[in-house]
N, C-alpha and C positions, 0 to 999 in steps of 0.2 A: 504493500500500500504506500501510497506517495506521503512521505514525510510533509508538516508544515514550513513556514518558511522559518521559524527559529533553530529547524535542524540546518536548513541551507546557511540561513541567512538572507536578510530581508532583500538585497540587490539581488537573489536569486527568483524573486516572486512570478518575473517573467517566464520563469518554466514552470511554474505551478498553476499559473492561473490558466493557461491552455494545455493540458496530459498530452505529452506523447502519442500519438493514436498506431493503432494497426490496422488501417482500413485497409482492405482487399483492392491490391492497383497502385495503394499510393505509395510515399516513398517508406526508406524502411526507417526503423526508426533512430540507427545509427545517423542518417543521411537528414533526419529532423533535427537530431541535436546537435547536428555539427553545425548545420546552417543557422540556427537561434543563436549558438554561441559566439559565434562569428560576426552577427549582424550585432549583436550585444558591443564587442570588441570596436566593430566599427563606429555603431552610432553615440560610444562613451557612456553605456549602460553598465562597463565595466572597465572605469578607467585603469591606463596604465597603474601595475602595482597593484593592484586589488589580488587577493589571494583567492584561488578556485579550492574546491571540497577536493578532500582526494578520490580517487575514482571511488572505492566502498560509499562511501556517505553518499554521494551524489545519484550511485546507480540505485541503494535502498530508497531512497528520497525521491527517486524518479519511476521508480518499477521494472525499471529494468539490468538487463543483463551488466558482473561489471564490465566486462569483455567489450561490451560495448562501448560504454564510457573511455575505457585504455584507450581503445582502437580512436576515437574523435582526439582526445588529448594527444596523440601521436598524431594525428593528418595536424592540428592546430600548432603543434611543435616543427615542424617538417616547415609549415608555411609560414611561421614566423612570429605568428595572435601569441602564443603564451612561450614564458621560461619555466620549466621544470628545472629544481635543484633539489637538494637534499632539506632543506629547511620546506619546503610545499612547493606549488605551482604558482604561478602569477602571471598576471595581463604585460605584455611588453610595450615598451614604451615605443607609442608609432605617430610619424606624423601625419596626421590625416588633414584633410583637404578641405577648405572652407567651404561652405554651402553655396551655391549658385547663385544666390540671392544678394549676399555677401558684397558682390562684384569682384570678387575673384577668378573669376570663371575665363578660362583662355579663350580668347578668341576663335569663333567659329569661322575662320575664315581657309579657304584652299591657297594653294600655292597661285601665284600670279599668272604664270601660262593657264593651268588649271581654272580659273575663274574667266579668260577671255574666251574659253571652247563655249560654244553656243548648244542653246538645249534643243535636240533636234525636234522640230517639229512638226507632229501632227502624225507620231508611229502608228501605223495600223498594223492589221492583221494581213496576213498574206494571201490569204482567200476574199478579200474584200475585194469588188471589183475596181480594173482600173488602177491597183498598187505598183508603181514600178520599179523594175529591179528584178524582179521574181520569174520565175521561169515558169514551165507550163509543168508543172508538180504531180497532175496527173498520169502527167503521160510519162514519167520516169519508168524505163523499166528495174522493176525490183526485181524479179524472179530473176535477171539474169545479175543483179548488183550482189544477191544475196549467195549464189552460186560462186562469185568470186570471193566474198566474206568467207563461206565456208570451204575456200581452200584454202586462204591464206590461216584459217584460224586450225585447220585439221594439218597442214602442211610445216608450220612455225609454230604450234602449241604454244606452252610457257617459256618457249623462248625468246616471243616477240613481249614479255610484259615489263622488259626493261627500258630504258634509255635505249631511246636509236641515235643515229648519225645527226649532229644540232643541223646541218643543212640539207636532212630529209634520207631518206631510205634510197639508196643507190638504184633500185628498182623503180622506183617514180621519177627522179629526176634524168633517168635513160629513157622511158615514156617522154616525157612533156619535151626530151630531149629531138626526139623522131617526130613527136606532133608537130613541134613546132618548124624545124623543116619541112615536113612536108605541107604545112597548112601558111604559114608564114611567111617562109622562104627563107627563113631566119637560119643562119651558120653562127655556131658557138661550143664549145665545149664542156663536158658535163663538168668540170669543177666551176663554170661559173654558175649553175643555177643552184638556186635554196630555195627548200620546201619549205613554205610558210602556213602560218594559221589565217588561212584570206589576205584578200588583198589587202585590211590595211594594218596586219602588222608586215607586211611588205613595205607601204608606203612609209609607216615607221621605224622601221630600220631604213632605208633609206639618210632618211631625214639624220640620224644617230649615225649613219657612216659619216658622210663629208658635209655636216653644218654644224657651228657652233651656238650657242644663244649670243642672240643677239644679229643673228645673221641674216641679208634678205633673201627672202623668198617670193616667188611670182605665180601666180595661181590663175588662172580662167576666173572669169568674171561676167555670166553668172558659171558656176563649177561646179564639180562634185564634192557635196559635203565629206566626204571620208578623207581627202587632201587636204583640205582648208584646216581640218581638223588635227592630221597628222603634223601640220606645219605649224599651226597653233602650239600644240601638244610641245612640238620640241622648242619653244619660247625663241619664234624666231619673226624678224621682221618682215608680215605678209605684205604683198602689196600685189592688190585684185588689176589685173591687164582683160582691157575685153577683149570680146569677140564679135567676131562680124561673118560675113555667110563665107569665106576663107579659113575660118579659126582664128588662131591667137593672133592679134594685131599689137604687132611692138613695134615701135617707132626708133630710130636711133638715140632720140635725145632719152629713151626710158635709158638704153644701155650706159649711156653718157652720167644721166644723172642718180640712176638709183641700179647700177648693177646687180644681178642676182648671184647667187650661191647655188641657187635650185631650184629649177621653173619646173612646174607640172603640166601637164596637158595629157589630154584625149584626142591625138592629133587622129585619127580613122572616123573617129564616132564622138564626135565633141560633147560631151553629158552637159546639160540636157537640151543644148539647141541642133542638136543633129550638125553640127557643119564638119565639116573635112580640111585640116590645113595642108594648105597646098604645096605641091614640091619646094615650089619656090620658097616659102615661108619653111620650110622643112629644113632646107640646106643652110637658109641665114639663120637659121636659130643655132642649127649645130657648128657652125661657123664663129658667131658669135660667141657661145659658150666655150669654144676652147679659145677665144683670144683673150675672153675676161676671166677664165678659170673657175666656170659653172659648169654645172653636172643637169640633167637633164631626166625627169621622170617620166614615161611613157608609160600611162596607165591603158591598155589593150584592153579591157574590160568585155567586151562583147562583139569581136572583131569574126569571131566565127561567124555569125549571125548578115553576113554581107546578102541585101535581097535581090541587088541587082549587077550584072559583071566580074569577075575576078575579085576577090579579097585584094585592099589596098596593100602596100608593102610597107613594113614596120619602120620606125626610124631607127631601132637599133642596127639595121644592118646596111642603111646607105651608102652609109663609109667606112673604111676601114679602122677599126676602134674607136669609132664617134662615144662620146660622153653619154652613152642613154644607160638608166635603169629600166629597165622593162619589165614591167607588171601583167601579172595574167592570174584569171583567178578560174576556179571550177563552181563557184557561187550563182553561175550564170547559165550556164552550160548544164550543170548537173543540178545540185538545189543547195541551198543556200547553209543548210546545218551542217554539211560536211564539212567545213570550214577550213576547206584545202584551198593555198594559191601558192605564187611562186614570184621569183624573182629572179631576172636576170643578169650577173653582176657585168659591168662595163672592164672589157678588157683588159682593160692599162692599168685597173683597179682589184684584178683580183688577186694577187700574192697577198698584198698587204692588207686585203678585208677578209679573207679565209679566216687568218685566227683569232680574229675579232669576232665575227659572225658565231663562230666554235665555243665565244664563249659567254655572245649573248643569249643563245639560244640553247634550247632545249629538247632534244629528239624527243616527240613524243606520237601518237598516234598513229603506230605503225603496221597497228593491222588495217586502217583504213587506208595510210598510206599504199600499202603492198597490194591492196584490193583494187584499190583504183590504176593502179601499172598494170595488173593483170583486166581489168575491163579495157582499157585505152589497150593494149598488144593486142587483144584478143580479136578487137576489130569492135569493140562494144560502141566505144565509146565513140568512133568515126559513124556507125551505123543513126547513133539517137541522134547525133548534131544533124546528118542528114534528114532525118524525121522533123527535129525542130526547127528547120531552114522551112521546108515545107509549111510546117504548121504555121510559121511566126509571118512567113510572107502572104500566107490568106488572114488570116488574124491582122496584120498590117493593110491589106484593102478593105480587108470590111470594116473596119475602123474609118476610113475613108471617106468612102460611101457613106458611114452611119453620119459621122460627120456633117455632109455636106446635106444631107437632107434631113436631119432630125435635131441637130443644135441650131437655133435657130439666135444665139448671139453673135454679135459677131467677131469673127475670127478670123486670125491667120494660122495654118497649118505649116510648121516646120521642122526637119527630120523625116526620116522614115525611110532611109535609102538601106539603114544599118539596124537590128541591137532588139529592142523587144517595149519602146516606147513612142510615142510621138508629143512634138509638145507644143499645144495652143493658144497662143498669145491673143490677148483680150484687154478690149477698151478699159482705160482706165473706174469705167464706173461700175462696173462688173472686179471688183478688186480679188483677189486672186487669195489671199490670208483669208476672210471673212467665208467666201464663198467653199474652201476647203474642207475649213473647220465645220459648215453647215452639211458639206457632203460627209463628212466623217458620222455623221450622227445617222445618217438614214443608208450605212454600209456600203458607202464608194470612197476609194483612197486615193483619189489622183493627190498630185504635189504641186505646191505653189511654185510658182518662178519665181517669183521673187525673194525666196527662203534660200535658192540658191547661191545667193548673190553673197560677196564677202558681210556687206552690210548691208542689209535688205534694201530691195530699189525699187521703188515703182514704178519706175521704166520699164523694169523686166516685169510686167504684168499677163499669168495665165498662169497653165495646168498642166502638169504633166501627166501623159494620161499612162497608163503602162497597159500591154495586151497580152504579155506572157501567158499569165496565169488568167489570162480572164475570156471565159468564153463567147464565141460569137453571140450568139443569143441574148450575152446582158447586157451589149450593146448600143440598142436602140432605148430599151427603157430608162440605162443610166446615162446617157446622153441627155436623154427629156428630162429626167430627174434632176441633172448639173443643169438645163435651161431656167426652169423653174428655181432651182434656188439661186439663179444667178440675178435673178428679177426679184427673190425673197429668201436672203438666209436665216432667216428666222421663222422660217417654216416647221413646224413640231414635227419630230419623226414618226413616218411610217411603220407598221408595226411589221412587215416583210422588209428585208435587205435584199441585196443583190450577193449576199455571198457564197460558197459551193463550191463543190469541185468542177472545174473548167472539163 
């Protein structure tokens, strides 16, 4: 039976006035009285010095086992709450922390790069119609994804569950090695590619190879948030370059006045205005960059995906050791949770980024790695890009069509030559933020333009529409549906969405 508090001691009354319990589920009761005593410690219900019962007294007093009581006075001892000695136990002396109230309280603030990254906006779900980015998800073949799973997993057992290779499984990057010549026309060697976790710890390392803080950077304007972000991230000076129906337009007095360190672009498939930089822009940029000692990111993002003529040719391989990093991801191509991409290191750069790379990175995910070498050999992986070439250029006309006869604001359509979006720029009173955020509610995800923009612009006013993953059919109604809220976003949601498998 539980002792009073005269046998404790009255600073003990906080374990008598609520027993110990053995309820069925909860914790046990050793794992009660460590945390009472504990919280006692902390909150000065047991100042420093106070003498604890020796474990007899405390476990008659309490009902329980002494074993138990030892067992908490030892985890209490280990962490540092009490001093056992020969003369008793006692509270140790700790300096605990003022209350929040106090104005003690450290500042809740992020690091400085960390507070300029912008909160992306308006994440949907990936089956919402219209989201872009997303691939056509239905149509992945699994029977034959899982077929490779279970040979890499029955073929490498417990021995693929270690650390692999930090620049990827020697078996994927001899894949993406063949793909990329044969699909790119790209010539390089397998020690320059690394297997990444997507594209943008690609673009992150990148940035961590050759820039320091404080460095400029040059970025597409409006661009792809996952660069803006990377370049951000490494506390470096952005500075947003538009684009015009050519791609990136640099002027010489930019080169003159605000040189870069590391210019980004989507020179094939410019995200998200569709344009194409042209040779000629192609050659002065790489030109440029080796006379001012800049390096060059080429984010390929969806280059497989060409609907009309020959795949463009990459700029890593124009010239002979031209300054590019060249980005590729399977986010696009395959689906977006595998979260495999790659990077391909610039020539004249890789001796001395090898044992750096070795040891920012971390082999890991190597049975998906191994999986995806053997789908890409196998001949998998060339067979579904052919499928989704197919699918994405009818899914790209009928978009079109729906387009021009069912959105009845007005617009201009630009893009669609490449990739798995199209993007429709819209009169300033139809504003592109308000309108998005009102199609988010009634389950369509297009993206604002102007979200793209370093710092949001209302020049860049419209929608990004994505058709990957979204089937013909939701087309027309979510067209009409983007009309009507474009005339009223504060329209109450529908209690059906457009979302589903494509």
């Amino acid at each position: 039976m539980p002792a009073d508090s005269e046998a404790l001691g009255p600073q003990f009354d906080f374990l008598l006035q609520e027993p110990l319990t053995r309820a069925r589920g909860g914790d046990s009761l050793q794992k009660q009285l460590l945390h009472r005593l504990r919280a006692a410690v902390l909150d000065g219900r047991l100042p420093a010095g106070s003498r604890l019962p020796g474990s007899r007294p405390l476990a008659e007093g309490l009902g329980v086992s002494r074993n138990t009581v030892t067992l908490v006075y030892e985890v209490l001892s280990t962490e540092g709450y009490i001093e056992p000695s020969r003369q008793g136990t006692r509270v140790a002396a700790l300096a605990r922390p003022e209350p929040a109230d106090r104005g003690h309280q450290a500042p809740a603030t992020l690091a400085r790069r960390a507070e300029r990254i912008r909160e992306r906006e308006l994440v949907g779900a990936d089956s919402h119609a219209f989201a872009p980015g997303v691939p056509a998800l239905a149509q992945f073949p699994l029977a034959a994804w899982r077929r490779s799973l279970d040979r890499v997993l029955v073929r490498g057992g417990t021995g693929l569950l270690g650390y692999g290779p930090p620049q990827g499984e020697p078996a994927l990057r001899t894949a993406v090695l063949h793909h990329l010549a044969l699909a790119r026309g790209m010539r390089c060697a397998p020690e320059q590619i690394v297997i990444t976790e997507g594209a943008q710890e690609a673009l992150s390392l990148c940035v961590r190879l050759v820039t320091d803080p404080g460095d400029t950077a040059w970025v597409e304007d409006p661009g792809h948030r996952g660069a803006q972000t990377a370049l951000v991230g490494g506390d470096l000076a952005v500075v947003p370059v538009p684009v015009d129906a050519e791609g990136l337009r640099i002027s010489a007095s930019d080169w003159r006045e605000r040189p870069p360190r590391l210019v980004c672009t989507t020179p094939a498939h410019q995200y998200p205005t569709g344009a194409v930089l042209t040779a000629s822009r192609r050659l002065d940029l790489i030109e440029n960059c080796r006379r001012y000692g800049a390096w060059i990111v080429e984010d390929d993002y969806d280059s497989e995906f060409r609907h009309s003529g020959e795949p463009l040719a990459c700029m890593q391989g124009l010239t002979p050791g031209a300054p590019v990093f060249y980005v590729g991801t399977f986010s696009k191509t395959l689906f977006p949770s595998l979260r495999v991409g790659f990077l391909v290191l610039p020539e004249p750069l890789v001796d001395r980024a090898a044992p750096v790379v070795d040891e920012l990175l971390r082999g890991g995910h190597r049975h998906e790695q191994l999986a995806l070498a053997h789908f890409m050999e196998s001949g998998q992986y060339g067979r579904h890009l052919a499928r989704m070439r197919r699918l994405y250029r009818r899914r790209r006309d009928a978009l079109r069509v729906a387009l021009a006869e069912h959105f009845d604001v007005p617009h201009t359509v630009t893009g669609g030559d490449s990739g798995m979006h199209l993007t429709v720029r819209l009169p300033p009173e139809a504003a592109d933020l308000p309108l998005a955020r009102a199609a988010r509610r009634h389950g369509l995800a297009p993206r604002p333009l102007s979200q793209h923009c370093l710092i949001p612009d209302a020049a860049h006013n419209g929608l990004v529409l994505g058709y990957g993953n979204t089937p013909e059919s939701a087309f027309v109604p979510g067209l009409r549906r983007l009309a009507r809220l474009a005339g009223d976003p504060d329209r109450p949601p529908e209690v059906s969405g457009l979302a589903g498998p494509p």
